[in-house]
Every structure is written in structure tokens, then in C-alpha cells.
C-alpha positions in Angstrom: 11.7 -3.4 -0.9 13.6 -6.4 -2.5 12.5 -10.0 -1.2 14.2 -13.2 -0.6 11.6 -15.8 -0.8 13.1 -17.9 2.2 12.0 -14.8 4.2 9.2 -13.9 3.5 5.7 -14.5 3.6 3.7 -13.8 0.3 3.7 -10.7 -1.5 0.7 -8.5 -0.2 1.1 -9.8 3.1 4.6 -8.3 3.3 2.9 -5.3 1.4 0.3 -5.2 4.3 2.9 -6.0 7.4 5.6 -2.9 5.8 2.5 -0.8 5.9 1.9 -1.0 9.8 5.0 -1.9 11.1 6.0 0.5 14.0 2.5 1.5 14.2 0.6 1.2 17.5 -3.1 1.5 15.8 -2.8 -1.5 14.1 -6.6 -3.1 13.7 -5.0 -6.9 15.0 -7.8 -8.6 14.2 -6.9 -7.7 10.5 -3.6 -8.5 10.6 -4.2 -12.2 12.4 -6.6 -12.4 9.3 -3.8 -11.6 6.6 -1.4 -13.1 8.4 -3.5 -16.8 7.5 -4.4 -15.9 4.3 -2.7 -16.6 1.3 -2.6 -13.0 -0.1 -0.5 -14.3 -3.1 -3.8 -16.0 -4.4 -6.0 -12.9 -4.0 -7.5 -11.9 -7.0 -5.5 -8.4 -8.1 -9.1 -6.9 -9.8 -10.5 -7.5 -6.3 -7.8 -6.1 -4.7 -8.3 -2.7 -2.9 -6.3 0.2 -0.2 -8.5 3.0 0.9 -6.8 5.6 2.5 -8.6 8.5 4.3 -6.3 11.7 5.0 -7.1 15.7 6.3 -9.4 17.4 4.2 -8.2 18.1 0.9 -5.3 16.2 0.8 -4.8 14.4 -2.8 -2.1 12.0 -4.4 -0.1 13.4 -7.1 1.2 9.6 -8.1 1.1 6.1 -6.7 3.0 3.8 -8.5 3.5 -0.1 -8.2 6.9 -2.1 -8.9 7.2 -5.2 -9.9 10.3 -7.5 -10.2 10.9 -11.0 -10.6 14.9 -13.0 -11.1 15.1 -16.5 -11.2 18.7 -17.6 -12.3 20.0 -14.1 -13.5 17.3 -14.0 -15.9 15.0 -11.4 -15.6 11.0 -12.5 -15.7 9.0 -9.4 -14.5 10.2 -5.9 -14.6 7.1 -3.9 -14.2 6.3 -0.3 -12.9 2.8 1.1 -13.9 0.4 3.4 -12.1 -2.4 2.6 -9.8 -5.7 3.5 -10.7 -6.5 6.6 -7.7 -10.0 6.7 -7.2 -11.7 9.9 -5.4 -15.1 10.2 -6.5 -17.5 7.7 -7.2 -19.7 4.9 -5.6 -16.1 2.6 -4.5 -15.4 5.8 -2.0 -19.1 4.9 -0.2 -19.1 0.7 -0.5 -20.5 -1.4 1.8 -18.8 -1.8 4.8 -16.7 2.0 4.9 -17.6 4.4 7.6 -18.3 7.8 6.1 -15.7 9.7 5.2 -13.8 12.4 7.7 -11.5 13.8 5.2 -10.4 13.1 1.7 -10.7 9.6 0.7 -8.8 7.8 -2.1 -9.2 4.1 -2.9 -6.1 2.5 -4.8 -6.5 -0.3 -7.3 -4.5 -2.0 -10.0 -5.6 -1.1 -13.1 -7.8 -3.7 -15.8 -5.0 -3.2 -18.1 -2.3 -4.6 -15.1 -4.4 -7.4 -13.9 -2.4 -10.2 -16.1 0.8 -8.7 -15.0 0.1 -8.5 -11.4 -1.6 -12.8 -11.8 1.4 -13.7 -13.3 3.7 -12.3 -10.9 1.5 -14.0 -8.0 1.8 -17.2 -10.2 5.7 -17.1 -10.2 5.3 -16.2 -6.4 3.7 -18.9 -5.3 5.8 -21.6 -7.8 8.8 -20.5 -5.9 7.5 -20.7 -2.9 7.2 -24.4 -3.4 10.4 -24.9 -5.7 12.7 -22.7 -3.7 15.4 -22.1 -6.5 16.5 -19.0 -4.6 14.8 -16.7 -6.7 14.3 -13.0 -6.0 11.4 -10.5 -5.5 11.0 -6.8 -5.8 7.0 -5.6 -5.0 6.2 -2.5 -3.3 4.1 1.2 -3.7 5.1 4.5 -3.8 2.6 7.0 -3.1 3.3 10.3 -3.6 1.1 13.3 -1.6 0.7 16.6 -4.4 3.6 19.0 -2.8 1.4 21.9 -3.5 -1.3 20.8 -0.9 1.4 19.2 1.4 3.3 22.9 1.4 -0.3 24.3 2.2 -0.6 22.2 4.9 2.9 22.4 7.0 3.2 26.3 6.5 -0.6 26.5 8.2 -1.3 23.5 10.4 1.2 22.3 12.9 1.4 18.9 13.7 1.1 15.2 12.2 -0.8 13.6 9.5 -2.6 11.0 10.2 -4.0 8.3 8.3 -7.1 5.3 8.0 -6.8 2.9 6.1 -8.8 -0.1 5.4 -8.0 -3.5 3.0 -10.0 -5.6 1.0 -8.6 -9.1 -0.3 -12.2 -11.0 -0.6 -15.7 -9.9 -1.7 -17.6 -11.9 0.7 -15.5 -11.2 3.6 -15.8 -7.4 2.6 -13.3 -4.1 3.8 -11.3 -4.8 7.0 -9.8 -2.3 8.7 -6.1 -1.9 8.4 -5.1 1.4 10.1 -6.4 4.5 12.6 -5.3 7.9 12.8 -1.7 6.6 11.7 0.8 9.2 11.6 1.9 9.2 8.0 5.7 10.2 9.0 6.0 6.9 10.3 5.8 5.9 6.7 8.3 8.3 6.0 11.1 8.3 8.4 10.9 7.0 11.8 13.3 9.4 13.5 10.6 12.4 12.2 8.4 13.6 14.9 5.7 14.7 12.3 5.1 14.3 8.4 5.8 17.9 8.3 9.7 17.4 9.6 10.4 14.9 7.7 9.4 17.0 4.4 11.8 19.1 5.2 14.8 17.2 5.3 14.0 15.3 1.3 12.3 16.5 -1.7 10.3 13.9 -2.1 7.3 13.7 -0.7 6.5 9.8 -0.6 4.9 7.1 1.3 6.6 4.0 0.9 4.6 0.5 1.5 
């Protein structure tokens, strides 16, 4: 996803508004909520995406990129791996129904936390100076082939997804998404996750 800052709205927000666009259980109450927050001042060590897909289902890799130009030069060129939590007492917080499937909670990592600030920092400096600068941020999840191989050859249908966001401590997890289908993510023209794994081999969720 590349971003021109004239049209856009701050970087998790367009993060959040990719992630259910052409979805019709979208949680709007959630999205009015982003949509008047300020997302590019949320702390990034707060920051957290829990996902809940079919039993047994597992990420092989989710990766975050980062890319900031101002002027031809070059200020952030980051890509680093998201910390992909799937046991522990984050997968039971306050505020999270009980888990149906397998549940994963995605964080930046402690080591990434500058980083991710600092690109927030530039964010919001051009946002006020608007000296055309330029914007890459976006994830790349990627499902373990193995399990999703397991999956189309013995389960017709879609995959779904729940998802839920938290940007504030206080204000606790919101719900994002409910029983999504996750080919959505993948290729609108796919009438299931399943058909649209056929036809690449990759098998990634873009946000």
C-alpha cells in the first residue's frame, strides 16, 4: 500500500479502513471510533490485532513495512516481523470473548517500538507541513500452507475471520470484524479463501 499524505487519513486508520473495506460485518461503532481518533498518536507498545480463525489454523509470518520519502531522500525503510502471540494471558484479556477457534494476537515488537514512534512522528509533521511527502505502511500475514492445504482438500467452503483492535488501555479491545471471509482479503473476485489459493502461491492476507 503506498500513501500520498493529501489522501489519506493517518496511518493505522488507513491500516484499520484496508482491513474491512468490502466487508459487510464491519463492527461501525468501531470504525466511527477510529475514524475520530488520531491513530498516528497511538502508542505502538499498546497497539494490538487479535485475529480469531478455524481451529488450528496458525500464521507462518506476519510482517510489517515501513517507508518514509520526503524530497527523494529516503527516511524510513523498515520491514521486521510482528511479534505472533498464541498462548499466554494477552489471548484471555479483559474485554475478549472466549475463544472459538485459534486465536493469535499481533503486536510490534519492544525492539520496533522506536521505529514504528518515529515513523508516526514524521507522519504527523507532514500532515501539517504538506511537502508532498510519501508513505509506504502495511502487513502481510501469511497463513502456514501446510494447515491451509489441510484445510481446502477436507473442508469446503470460506474462512472466516474475528477480529478485534485495541489503540487505548482505558478504552480497552473494540471489535473490528465478525465471521469475515478471509478471501475478501485476498482477492475480491474469489468466492472462498480456498479458490483464491489456487490461482497464487502465496498464501497472504494483505492489510
Amino acid at each position: 500500500m503506498k500513501t500520498v499524505f493529501k489522501q489519506v487519513r493517518p496511518m493505522l486508520t488507513v491500516a484499520c479502513l484496508l482491513l474491512v473495506s468490502g466487508c459487510a460485518s464491519v463492527n461501525f461503532a468501531t470504525l466511527g471510533t477510529l475514524r475520530d481518533t488520531d491513530l498516528s498518536t497511538v502508542d505502538p507498545a499498546v497497539f494490538r490485532l487479535v485475529l480469531d480463525l478455524p481451529a488450528g489454523a496458525s500464521f507462518s509470518a506476519v510482517g510489517m513495512t515501513m517507508q518514509f520519502i520526503r524530497e527523494g531522500e529516503v527516511l524510513v525503510d523498515e520491514y521486521f516481523q510482528l511479534d505472533v502471540l498464541t498462548s499466554g494471558p494477552e489471548l484471555h484479556a479483559l474485554g475478549l470473548p472466549r475463544p472459538e477457534g485459534s486465536r493469535t494476537v499481533l503486536r510490534v515488537p519492544r525492539s520496533k517500538i522506536a521505529e514504528v514512534a518515529n515513523f508516526q512522528r514524521l507522519y504527523a509533521l507532514e500532515s501539517e507541513q504538506r511537502r508532498g511527502a510519501q508513505a509506504t505502511f502495511g502487513i502481510d500475514s501469511r497463513l502456514d500452507p501446510d494447515w491451509v492445504d489441510e484445510y481446502c482438500a477436507g473442508i469446503p467452503g470460506d474462512l472466516e475471520i474475528t477480529s478485534w483492535i485495541l489503540v487505548d488501555r482505558q478504552q480497552g479491545y473494540m471489535p473490528l470484524l465478525k465471521n469475515s471471509d478471509i478471501a475478501k482479503f485476498i482477492d475480491s473476485q474469489s468466492s472462498s479463501y480456498c479458490e483464491a489459493n489456487k490461482s497464487s502461491d502465496k498464501q497472504s492476507l494483505q492489510i
